[in-house]
N, C-alpha and C positions, 0 to 999 in steps of 0.2 A: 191553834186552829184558826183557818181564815175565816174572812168575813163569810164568806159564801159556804165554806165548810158548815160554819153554824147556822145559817139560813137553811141549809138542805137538811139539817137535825133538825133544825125546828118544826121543817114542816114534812118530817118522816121519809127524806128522800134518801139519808145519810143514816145508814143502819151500823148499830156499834153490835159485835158478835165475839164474845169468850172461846177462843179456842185451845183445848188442851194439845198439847204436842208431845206427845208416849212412844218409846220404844225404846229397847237395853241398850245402855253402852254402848259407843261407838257407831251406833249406826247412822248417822250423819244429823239429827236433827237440830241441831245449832248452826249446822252448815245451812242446812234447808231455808231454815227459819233468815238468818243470814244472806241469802238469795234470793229472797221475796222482797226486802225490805228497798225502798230505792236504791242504785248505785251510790249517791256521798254520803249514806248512813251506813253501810255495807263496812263489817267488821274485817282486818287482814289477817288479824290473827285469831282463830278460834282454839279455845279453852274447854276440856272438860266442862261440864257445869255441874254444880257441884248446888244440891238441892234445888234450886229452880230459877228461870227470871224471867221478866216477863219483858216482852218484844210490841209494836205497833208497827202496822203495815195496813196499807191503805190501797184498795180496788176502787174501779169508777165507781160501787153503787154499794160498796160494805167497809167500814174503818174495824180492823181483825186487831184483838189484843192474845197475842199467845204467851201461854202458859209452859213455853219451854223445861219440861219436868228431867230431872238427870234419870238415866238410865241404868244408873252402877244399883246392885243388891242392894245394899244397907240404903237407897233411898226413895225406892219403889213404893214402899207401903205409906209415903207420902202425896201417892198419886191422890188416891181413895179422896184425901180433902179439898179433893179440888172438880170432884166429877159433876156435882150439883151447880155446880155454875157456866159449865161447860156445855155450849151449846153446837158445837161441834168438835172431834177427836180425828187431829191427822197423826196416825200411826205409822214410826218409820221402820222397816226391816233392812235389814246389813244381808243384803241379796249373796254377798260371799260369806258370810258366814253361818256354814251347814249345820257345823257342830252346836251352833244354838237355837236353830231353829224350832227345835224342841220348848228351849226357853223361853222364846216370842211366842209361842203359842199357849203357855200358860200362861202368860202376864196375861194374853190377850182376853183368853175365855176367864180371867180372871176377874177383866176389866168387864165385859161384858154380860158375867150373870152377878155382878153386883147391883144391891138394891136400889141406889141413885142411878144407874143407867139402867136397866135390863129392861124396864117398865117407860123407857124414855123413846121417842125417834127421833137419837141424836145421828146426825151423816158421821161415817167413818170414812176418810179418808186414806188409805193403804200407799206408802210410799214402798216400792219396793227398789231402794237406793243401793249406791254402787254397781249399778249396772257396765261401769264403765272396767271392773275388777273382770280380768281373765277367770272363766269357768264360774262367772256368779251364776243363780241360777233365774233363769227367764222368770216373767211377773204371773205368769200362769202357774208353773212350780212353788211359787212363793204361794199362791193363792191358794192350791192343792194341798202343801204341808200344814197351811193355817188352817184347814179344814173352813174358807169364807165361804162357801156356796150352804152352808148351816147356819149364816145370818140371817135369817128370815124378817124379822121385825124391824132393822133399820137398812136404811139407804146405805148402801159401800159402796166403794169403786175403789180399784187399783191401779197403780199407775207407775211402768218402768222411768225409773229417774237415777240421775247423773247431779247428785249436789252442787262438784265442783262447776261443772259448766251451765247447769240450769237445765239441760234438757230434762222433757217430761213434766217439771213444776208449774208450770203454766195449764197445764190440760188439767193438773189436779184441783189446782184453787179455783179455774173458771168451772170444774164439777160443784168444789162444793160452795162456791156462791149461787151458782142457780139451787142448791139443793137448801141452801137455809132463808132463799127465797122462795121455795114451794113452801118451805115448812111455815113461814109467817102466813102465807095466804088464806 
């Protein structure tokens, strides 16, 4: 951290923010997470991950530590110990992949009426990734099968993204920085 990094913590100008980063297998969020981060930190080859790691990437006004959770079955029910510290959740969806849509939307309402979140208003950020895959389905569709317009109590946004090239992730993380700077206020 620089000199000025730590001057602007010291005197609360430099906000440090937990972010969890959920969604099954395969749907791009290591790639995501990967694309946020400057270009000469920026990984070539990305790997399953394989129970969690954590990442740091830095906006002009919030330093984001994410909690890259794996998305395979057997390591889901790991999410759970990690939601209490999580002060916001970008959720990624595999926009081509119909057959599981079903299954992002359990994890989700999973995620959702649990006792460390459900009682929280943490921003849910909604990637609806691979947009760039023939016949994925639009960010509205994705929205519709997630049944989102039934979150009432927290702040969401959704937002069509393209991991490999980056299009769409920029409109997402400047949502939810202004969103966990309403939520400090």
């Amino acid at each position: 951290m620089g000199l000025f990094d730590k001057l602007a913590s010291w005197l609360g100008l430099k906000k440090e923010v937990n972010v969890l980063c959920l969604g099954l297998d395969n749907s791009g969020k290591t790639t995501i997470i990967n694309r946020l981060k400057p270009s000469n930190a920026q990984t070539q080859d990305i790997v399953p991950t394989i129970g969690f790691s954590i990442e740091k990437f830095k906006t002009s006004s919030l330093s984001f530590t994410v909690f890259d959770m794996s998305g395979q079955g057997r390591y889901r029910n790991l999410w759970e110990h990690y939601y209490k510290e999580g002060q916001a959740i970008i959720f990624v969806i595999d926009s081509a992949d119909k057959l599981r849509m079903v299954v992002a939307k359990e994890e989700l309402d999973t995620l959702i009426n649990h006792p460390d979140v459900k009682h929280r208003r943490v921003p849910i950020l909604f990637f609806a990734n691979k947009m760039d895959v023939r016949d994925s389905l639009s960010s509205v569709k994705v929205s519709q099968l997630l049944c989102l317009e039934n979150i009432k109590d927290k702040p969401w946004h959704i937002c069509a993204t393209n991991a490999l090239n980056g299009e769409g992730l920029q409109e997402g993380v400047e949502w939810l920085q202004d969103q966990i700077k309403t939520l400090r206020t």
